[in-house]
C-alpha positions in Angstrom: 27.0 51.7 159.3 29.7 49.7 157.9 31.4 46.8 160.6 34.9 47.4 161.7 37.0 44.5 159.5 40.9 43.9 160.9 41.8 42.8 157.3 41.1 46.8 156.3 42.9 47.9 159.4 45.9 45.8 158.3 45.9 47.3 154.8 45.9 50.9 156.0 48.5 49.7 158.7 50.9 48.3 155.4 50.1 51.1 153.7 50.9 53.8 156.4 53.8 51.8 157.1 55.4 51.8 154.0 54.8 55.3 152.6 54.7 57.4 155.6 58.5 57.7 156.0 58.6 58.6 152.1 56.1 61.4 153.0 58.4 62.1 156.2 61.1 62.3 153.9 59.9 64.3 151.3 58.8 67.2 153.8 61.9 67.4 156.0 63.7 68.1 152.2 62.2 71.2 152.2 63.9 71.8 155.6 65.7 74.8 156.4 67.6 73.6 159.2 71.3 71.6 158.8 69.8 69.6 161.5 67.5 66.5 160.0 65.5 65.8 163.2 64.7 69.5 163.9 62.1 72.0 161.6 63.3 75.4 160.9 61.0 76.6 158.6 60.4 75.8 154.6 63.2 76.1 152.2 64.2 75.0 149.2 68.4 75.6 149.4 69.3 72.0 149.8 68.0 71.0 146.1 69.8 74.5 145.1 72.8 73.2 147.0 72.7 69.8 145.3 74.1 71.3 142.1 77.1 72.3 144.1 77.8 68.9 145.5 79.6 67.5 142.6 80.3 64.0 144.5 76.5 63.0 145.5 75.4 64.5 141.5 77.9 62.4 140.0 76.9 59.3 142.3 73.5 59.8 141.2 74.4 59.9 137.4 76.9 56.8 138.3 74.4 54.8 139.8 71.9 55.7 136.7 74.0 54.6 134.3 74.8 51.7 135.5 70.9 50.9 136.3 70.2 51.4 132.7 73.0 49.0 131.6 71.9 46.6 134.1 68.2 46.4 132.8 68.8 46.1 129.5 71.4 43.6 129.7 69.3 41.4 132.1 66.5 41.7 130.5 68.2 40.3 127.1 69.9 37.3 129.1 67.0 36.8 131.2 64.8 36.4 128.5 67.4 33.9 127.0 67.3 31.7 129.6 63.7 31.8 130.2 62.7 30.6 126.9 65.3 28.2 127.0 63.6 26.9 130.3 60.3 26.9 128.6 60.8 25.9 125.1 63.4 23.0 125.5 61.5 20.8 128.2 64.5 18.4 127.9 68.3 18.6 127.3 71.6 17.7 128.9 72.1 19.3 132.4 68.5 21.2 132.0 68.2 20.4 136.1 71.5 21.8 137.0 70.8 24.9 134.3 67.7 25.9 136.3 69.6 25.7 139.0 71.9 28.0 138.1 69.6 30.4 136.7 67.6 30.7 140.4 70.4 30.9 142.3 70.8 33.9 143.1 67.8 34.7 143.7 68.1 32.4 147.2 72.0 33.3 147.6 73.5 35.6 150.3 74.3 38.9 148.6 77.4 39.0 150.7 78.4 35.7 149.0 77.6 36.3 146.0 79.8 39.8 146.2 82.6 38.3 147.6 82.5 35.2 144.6 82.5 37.7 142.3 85.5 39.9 143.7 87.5 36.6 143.8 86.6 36.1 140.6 87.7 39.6 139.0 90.9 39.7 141.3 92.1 36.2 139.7 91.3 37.1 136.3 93.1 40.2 136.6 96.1 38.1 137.5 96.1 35.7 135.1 94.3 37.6 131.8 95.5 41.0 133.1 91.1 41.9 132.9 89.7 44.0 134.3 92.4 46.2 134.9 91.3 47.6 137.4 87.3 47.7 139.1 84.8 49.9 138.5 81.5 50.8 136.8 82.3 47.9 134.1 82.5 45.3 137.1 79.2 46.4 139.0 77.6 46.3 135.4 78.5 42.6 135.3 77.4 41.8 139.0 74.3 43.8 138.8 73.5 41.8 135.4 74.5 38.7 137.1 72.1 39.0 139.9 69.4 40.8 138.2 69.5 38.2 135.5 68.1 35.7 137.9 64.5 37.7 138.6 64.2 38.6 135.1 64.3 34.8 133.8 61.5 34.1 136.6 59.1 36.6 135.5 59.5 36.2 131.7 59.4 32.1 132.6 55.7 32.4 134.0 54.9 34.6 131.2 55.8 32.2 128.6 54.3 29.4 130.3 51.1 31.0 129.7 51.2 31.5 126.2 49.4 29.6 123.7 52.2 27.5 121.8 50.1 27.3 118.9 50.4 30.6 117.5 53.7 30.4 117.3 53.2 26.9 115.7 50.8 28.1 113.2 53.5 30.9 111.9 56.2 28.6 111.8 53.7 26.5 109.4 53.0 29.4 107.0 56.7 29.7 106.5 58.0 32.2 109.7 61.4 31.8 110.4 62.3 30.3 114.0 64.0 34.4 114.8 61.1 36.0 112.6 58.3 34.1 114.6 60.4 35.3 118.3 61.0 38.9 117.5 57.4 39.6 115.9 55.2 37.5 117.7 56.5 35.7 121.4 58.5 39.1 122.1 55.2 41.6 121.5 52.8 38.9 123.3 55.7 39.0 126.4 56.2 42.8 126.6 54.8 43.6 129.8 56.7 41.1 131.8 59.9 42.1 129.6 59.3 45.7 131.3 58.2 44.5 134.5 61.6 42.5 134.2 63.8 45.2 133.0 62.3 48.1 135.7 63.0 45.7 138.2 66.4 45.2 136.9 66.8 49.0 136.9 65.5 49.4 141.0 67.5 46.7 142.3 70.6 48.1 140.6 69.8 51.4 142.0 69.0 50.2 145.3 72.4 47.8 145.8 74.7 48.4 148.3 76.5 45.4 149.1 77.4 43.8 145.6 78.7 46.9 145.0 80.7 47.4 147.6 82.9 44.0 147.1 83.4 45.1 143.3 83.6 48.3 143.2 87.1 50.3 142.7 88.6 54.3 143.1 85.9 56.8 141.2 83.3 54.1 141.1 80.9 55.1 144.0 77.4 54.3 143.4 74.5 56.2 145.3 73.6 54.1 147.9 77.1 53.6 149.0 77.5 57.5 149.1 74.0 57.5 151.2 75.9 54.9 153.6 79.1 56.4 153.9 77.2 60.1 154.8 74.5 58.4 157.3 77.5 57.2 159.3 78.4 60.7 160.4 74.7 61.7 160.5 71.7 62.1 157.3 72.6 64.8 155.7 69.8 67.6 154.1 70.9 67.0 150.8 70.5 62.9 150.8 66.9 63.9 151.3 66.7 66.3 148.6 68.1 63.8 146.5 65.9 60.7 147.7 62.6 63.0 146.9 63.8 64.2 143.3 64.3 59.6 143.1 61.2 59.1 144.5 59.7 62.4 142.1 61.2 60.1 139.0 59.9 57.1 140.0 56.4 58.4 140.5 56.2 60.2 137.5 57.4 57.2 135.0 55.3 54.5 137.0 51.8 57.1 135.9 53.3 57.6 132.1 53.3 53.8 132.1 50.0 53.2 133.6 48.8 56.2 131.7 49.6 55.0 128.1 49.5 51.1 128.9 46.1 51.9 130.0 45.1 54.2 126.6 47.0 51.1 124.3 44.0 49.1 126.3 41.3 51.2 125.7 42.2 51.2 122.0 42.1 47.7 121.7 39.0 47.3 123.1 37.4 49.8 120.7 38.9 48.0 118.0 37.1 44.6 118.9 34.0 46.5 120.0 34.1 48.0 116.5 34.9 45.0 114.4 31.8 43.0 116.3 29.7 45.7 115.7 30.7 45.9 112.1 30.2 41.8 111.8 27.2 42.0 113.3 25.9 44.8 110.4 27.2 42.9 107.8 24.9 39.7 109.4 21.8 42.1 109.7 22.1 43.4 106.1 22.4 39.9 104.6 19.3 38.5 106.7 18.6 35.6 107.9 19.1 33.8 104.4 22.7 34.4 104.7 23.0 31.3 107.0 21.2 28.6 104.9 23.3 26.4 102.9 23.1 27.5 99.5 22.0 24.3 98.1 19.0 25.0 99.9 18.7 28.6 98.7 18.9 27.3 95.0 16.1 24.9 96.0 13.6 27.3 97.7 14.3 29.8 94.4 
């Protein structure tokens, strides 16, 4: 009989902690009732209904787009900075560079948000831009902040990486940009898309940068979701948080699925060249090792 151990305890504890309300959340979509708290019976109307509620759909598709704006974006600057942090250990104001590459990461959202709609409200004055706020200025405050966790994960990433590669192409006559975009960027992919679906989740999930620089039509999802809960959760926010959670799910398995089949594949490869190696050894015998001085002097 296997002991009772408190560190397993804690880890089902986490683990019903964190993905028992999804579970809760999931199965009161299916609800039939207009009241959240109270079961009346299975039903699929409120994902129906969802195609008739224009505002939360286009909400959705506003917050999407601008997650997908955001990840790319910070993963490109993010990367940027990170290999500037790793490749150039020393240049003019490096210190205060790091600095302001990390920190957002440590700064109050609501600061940051309200900096930013300071910002945009005096360059409107003075350079007439932007216009007017919207899904251009959350872009650019989602990038900003984003930026910051992207450069961290690509920084450890590159600090890992054996310099000598890169070295050795340069010496055979690889460009500087040849040698980054065909061999640092390949060897840094998976924390490039760590980087940019992290990008894309805290873009999805923001509420309060959004809500200093956002402007008339601009809504994102989670401010819709907190304007709604106010007056009470309505059926459809869950519908529409199990179809996110349906997404997410299904794109975290196709990533595991094929990462996982890329690694297989390059495991038979080296399986398969040792092997072959090791044929081409057992075919030439043990005479293929002597020097062949001495093989001229033995015939």
């Amino acid at each position: 009989m296997k002991r009772f151990r408190f560190s397993n305890f804690m880890l089902v504890a986490g683990l019903l902690f964190i993905y028992l309300p999804m579970l809760i959340l999931v199965i009161y979509s299916f609800n039939a009732s207009k009241l959240v708290t109270v079961w009346g019976g299975w039903s699929l109307k409120w994902y129906f209904g969802l195609l008739d509620n224009s505002q939360l759909m286009g909400s959705v598709m506003r917050s999407m787009e601008i997650a997908v704006y955001t990840a790319v974006s910070s993963v490109i600057l993010g990367t940027l900075a990170a290999f500037v942090l790793t490749r150039i250990p020393r240049f003019k104001g490096r210190t205060l560079f790091a600095g302001m590459v990390t920190a957002p990461l440590v700064m109050p959202e609501v600061i940051t948000g309200l900096s930013l709609l300071l910002l945009f409200v005096a360059m409107a004055q003075m350079i007439g831009w932007p216009a007017e706020r919207g899904i251009l200025t959350i872009w650019i405050a989602h990038t900003s902040f984003c930026s910051s966790y992207v450069a961290v994960v690509v920084s450890a990433r590159l600090r890992e990486l054996d310099i000598s590669i890169e070295e050795a192409a340069m010496d055979l006559g690889a460009k500087p940009w040849k040698v980054f975009m065909l061999i640092t960027i390949p060897m840094i992919a998976p924390s490039l898309a760590a980087g940019g679906m992290m990008s894309f989740a805290l873009s999805l999930d923001d509420l309060v940068l959004a809500s200093f620089v956002s402007g008339p039509g601009s809504t994102t999802l989670p401010m819709e979701v907190f304007s709604a809960v106010r007056l009470g959760v309505k059926p459809e926010i869950n519908a529409v948080a199990s179809l996110i959670l349906l997404s997410v799910s299904l794109f975290t398995f196709f990533a595991w699925f094929f990462s996982a089949k890329a690694e297989e594949r390059r495991k038979r490869a080296i399986q398969q060249a040792m092997d072959e190696t090791a044929g081409v050894a057992l075919m030439n015998g043990p005479d293929s090792r002597r020097d062949p001085s001495q093989k001229h002097a033995a015939a």
